[in-house]
VMD Tcl script that draws the C-alpha trace (Angstrom):
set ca {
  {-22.06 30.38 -6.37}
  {-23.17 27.82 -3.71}
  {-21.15 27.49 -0.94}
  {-18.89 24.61 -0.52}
  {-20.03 21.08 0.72}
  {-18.65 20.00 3.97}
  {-18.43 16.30 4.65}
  {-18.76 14.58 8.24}
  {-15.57 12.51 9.10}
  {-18.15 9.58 8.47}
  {-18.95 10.94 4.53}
  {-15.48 11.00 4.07}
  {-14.09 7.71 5.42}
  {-17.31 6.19 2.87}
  {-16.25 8.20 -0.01}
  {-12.43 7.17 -0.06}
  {-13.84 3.50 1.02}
  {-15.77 3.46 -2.54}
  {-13.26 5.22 -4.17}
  {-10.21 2.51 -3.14}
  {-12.92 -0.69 -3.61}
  {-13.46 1.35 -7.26}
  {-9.41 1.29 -7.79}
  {-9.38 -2.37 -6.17}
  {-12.25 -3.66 -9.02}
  {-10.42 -2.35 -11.70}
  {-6.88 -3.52 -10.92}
  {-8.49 -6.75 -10.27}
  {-10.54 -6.89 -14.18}
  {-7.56 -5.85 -15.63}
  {-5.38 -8.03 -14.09}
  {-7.45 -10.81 -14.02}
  {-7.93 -10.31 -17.94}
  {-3.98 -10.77 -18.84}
  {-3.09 -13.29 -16.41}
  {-6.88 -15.41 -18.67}
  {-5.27 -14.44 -21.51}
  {-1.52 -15.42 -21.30}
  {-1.53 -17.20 -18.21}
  {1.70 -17.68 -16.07}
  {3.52 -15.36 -18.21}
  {0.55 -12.76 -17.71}
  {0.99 -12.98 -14.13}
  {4.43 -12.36 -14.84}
  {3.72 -9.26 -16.55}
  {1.41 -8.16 -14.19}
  {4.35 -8.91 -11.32}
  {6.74 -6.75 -13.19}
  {3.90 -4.00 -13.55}
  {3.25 -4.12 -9.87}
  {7.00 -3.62 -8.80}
  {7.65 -0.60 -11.00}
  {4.01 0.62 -10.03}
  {5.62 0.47 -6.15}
  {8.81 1.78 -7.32}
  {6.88 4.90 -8.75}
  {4.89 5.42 -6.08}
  {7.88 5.37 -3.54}
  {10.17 7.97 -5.54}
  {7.29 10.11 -5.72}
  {7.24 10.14 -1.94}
  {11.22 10.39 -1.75}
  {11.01 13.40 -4.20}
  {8.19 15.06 -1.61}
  {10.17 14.35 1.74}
  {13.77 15.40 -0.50}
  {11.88 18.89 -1.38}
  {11.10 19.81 2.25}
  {15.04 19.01 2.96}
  {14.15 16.07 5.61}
  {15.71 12.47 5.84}
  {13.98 9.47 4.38}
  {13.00 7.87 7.56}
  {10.39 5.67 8.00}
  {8.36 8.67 10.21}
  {8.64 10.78 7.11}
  {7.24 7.60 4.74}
  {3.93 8.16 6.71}
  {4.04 12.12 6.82}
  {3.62 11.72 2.93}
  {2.37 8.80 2.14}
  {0.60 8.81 -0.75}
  {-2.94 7.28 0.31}
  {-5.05 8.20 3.28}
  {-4.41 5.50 5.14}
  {-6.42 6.67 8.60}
  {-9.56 8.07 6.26}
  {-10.33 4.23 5.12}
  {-7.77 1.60 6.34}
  {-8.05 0.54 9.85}
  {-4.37 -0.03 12.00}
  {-3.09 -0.82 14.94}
  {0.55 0.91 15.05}
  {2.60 -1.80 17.44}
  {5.94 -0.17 17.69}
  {6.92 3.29 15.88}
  {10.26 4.56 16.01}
  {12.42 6.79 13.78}
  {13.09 4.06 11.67}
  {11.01 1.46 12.33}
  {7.32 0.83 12.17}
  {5.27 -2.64 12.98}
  {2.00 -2.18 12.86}
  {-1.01 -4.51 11.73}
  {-4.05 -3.68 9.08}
  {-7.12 -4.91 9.87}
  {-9.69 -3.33 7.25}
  {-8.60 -2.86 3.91}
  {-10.85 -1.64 1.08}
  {-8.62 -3.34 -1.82}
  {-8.43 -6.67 0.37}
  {-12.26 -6.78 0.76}
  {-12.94 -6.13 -2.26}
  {-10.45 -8.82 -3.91}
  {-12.51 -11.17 -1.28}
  {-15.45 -10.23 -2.84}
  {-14.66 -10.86 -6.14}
  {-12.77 -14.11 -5.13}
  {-9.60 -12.70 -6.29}
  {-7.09 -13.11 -3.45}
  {-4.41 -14.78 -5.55}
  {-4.33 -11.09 -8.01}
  {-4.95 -9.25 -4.57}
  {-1.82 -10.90 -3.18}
  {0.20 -9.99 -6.92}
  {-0.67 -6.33 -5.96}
  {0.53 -6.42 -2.26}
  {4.12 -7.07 -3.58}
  {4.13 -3.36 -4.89}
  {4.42 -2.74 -0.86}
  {8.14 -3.45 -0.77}
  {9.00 -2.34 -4.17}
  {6.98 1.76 -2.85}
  {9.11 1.09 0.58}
  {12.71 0.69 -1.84}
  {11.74 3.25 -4.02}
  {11.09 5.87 -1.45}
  {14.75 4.97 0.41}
  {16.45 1.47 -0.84}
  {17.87 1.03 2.59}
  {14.90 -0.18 3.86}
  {13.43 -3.72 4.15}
  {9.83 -4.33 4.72}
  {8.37 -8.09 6.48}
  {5.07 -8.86 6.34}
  {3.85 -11.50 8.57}
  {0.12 -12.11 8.09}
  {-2.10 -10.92 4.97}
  {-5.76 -10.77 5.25}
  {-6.06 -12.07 1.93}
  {-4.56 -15.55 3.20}
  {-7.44 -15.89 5.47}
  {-5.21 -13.95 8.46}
  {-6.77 -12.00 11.26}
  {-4.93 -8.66 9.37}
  {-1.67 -7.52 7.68}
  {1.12 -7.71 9.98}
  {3.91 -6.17 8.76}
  {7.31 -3.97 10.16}
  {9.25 -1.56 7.97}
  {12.84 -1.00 9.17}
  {16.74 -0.07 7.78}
  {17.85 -3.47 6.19}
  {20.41 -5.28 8.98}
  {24.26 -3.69 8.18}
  {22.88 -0.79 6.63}
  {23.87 2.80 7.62}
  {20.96 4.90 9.54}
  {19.51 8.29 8.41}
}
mol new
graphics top color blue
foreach p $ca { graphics top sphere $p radius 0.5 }
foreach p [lrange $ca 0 end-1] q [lrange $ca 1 end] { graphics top cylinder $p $q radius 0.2 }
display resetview
């Protein structure tokens, strides 16, 4: 038995790179082949997909932070997030708080490859699954995004926080 390949933090920030460009490509064909086919109602369909996609994702999360017995606060949203954000994205946290994060994104894989493939408009569809994970992991919260590479900003600017009149975790 050979003994286990070890990866520098470079390998590894290149290997989940390709592998999120790979999952970018083929949301993108997919997509891209309803919304030819049926047109605005495609997009439509591929809108609804997106928010239960998010929703999914986001009680997955709930269910993992629920299991350990700890409150769904924004801090624990990042303890088990679902992607490896820090191995591939690149962020600038702004403000982080129990219950609050702002932070901005300025490298990320699915945006550049939507870019590449000139498919901003389906890149910005899938982006919408960002508030529907946020709700689905704890519906108290509210999520604002500012800027989005994929309309020619700088980054993603965004802040996740406890909707206003809510109660607090």
């Amino acid at each position: 038995m050979s003994p286990e390949k070890k990866f520098t933090p470079k390998e590894v920030k290149e290997i989940v790179d390709q592998m999120a460009r790979t999952l970018a490509m083929l949301y993108y064909f997919l997509s891209s082949e309803v919304v030819g086919e049926f047109g605005p109602a495609g997009e439509e369909v591929i809108r609804r997909a997106i928010r239960k996609y998010g929703d999914a994702r986001g009680s997955k999360i709930r269910e993992k932070v629920l299991e350990k017995r700890l409150p769904l606060t924004v801090e624990n949203l990042s303890k088990f997030y679902d992607l490896p954000l820090p191995l591939a994205w690149d962020s600038e946290k702004i403000r982080s708080e129990k219950n609050y994060l702002e932070k901005k994104v300025t490298y990320c894989p699915f945006a550049e490859e939507w870019k590449r493939l000139k498919g901003e408009k389906l890149g910005l569809i899938y982006c919408e699954q960002d508030l529907s994970m946020r709700r689905g992991y704890n519906p108290e919260f509210d999520l604002q995004q500012f800027t989005n590479v994929l309309n020619k900003d700088p980054h993603c600017h965004t802040i996740v926080q406890w909707k206003k009149g809510s109660k607090r975790g």
